[in-house]
N, C-alpha and C positions, 0 to 999 in steps of 0.2 A: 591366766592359766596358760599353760605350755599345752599343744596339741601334736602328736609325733605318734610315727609308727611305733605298733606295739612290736616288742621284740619278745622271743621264748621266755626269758627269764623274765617277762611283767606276769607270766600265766599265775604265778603263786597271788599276786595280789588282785587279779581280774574275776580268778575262780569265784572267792568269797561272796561277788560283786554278781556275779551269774547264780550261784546258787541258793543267794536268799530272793531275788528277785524270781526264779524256779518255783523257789518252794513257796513264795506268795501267792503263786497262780493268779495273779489279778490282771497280765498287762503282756503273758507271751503264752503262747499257743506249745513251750516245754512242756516235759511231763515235772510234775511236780517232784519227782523223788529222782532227777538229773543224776548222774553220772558224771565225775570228773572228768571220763575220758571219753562222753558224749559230750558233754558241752565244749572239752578245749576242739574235737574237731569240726565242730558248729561254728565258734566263736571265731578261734585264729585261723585268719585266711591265707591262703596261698592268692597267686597270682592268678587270674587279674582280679582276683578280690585284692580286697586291703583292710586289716584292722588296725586302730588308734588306737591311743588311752589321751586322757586329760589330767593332766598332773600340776598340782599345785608347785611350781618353781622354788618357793623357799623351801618344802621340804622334802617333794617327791608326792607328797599322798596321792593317791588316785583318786581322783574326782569323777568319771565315768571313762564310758568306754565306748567304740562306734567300729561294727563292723560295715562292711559294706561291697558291693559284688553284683558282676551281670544277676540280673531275675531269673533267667532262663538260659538255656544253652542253644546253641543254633543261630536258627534265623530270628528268634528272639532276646538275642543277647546285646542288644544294642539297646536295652532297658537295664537301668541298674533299679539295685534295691537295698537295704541297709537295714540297720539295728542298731538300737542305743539305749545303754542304759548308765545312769547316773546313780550315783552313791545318795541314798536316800537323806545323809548326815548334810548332803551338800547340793539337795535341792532346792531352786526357787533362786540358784546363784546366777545365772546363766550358761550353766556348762551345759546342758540339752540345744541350748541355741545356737551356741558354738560349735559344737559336733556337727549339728544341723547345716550348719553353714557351711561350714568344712567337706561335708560330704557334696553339699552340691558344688560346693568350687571343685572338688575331683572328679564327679562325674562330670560335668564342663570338661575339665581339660583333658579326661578320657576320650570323648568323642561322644557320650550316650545319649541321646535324646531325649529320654525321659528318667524318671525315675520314680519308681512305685511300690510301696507300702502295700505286703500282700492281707495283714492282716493285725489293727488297728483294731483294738478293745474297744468298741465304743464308750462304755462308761472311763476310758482312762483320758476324763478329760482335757486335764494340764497336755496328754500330747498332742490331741485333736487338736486344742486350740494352738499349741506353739506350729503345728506343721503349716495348718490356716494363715498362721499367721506368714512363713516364709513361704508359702505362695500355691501350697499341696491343696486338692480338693477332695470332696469324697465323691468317687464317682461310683461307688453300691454299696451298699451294706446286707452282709447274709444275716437274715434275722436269725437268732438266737443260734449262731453259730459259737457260742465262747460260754463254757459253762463255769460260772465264777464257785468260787471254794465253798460258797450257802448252797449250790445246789443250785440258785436261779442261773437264768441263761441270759444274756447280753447278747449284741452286733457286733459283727467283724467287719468295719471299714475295708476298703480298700481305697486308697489314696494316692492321686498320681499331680506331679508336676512336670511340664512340659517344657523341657531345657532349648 
């Protein structure tokens, strides 16, 4: 897979990609009935954020997408944080790990010190476990802060690795 900054004209095929993962309400803290012109000023970052896509080389498809950006402004902006989401058709490939990696090798060579997940679905566990696995911990969980589309309520991780 090819990882490269997203440029204006990927937005037609990233939207799709943010608005069914939206309207799942399982795995972001979106409103479920997103806005086209809510989500592109979410999603595409200006500077010093940066958004990606992951695009399959032979033919273009998008395979996911990774935004990423100080946490905070100020005296806490030397914290990044990110988002990612992968095409559901092309899960289990390794693109979430890729982006994964990717984000941390930019915030490295940004300067950031850390980088932290403000809010981490508990139940969505394929990402708990990939972040675990590149090196993120959980260091609180708001209980029942995420209320899933039945009505029940889930944790919201928050997850930091120390660059």
């Amino acid at each position: 897979m090819l990882i490269r900054d997203a440029h204006p004209t990927d937005w037609p095929t990233i939207w799709p990609l943010v608005r069914t993962v939206a309207a799942a309400g399982e795995t972001y803290t979106y409103p479920r009935d997103l806005r086209e012109d809510q989500a592109r000023e979410m999603w595409m970052q200006d500077a010093p954020g940066r958004t990606v896509v992951a695009v399959d080389p032979a033919d273009g498809a998008l395979l996911g997408s990774a935004k990423m950006n100080p946490n905070h402004m100020g005296p806490a902006s030397h914290i990044a944080s990110a988002s990612f989401m992968v095409a559901a058709e092309h899960g289990g490939r390794g693109v979430g790990r890729a982006l994964g990696e990717h984000v941390i090798e930019w915030a490295r060579a940004e300067g950031y010190r850390a980088i932290q997940f403000n809010a981490v679905v508990e139940t969505n566990t394929r990402a708990v476990r990939l972040w675990k696995s590149l090196g993120f911990s959980v260091i609180g969980t708001l209980p029942e802060g995420y209320r899933m589309p039945d009505g029940s309520y889930t944790g919201l991780h928050i997850m930091h690795l120390a660059l």
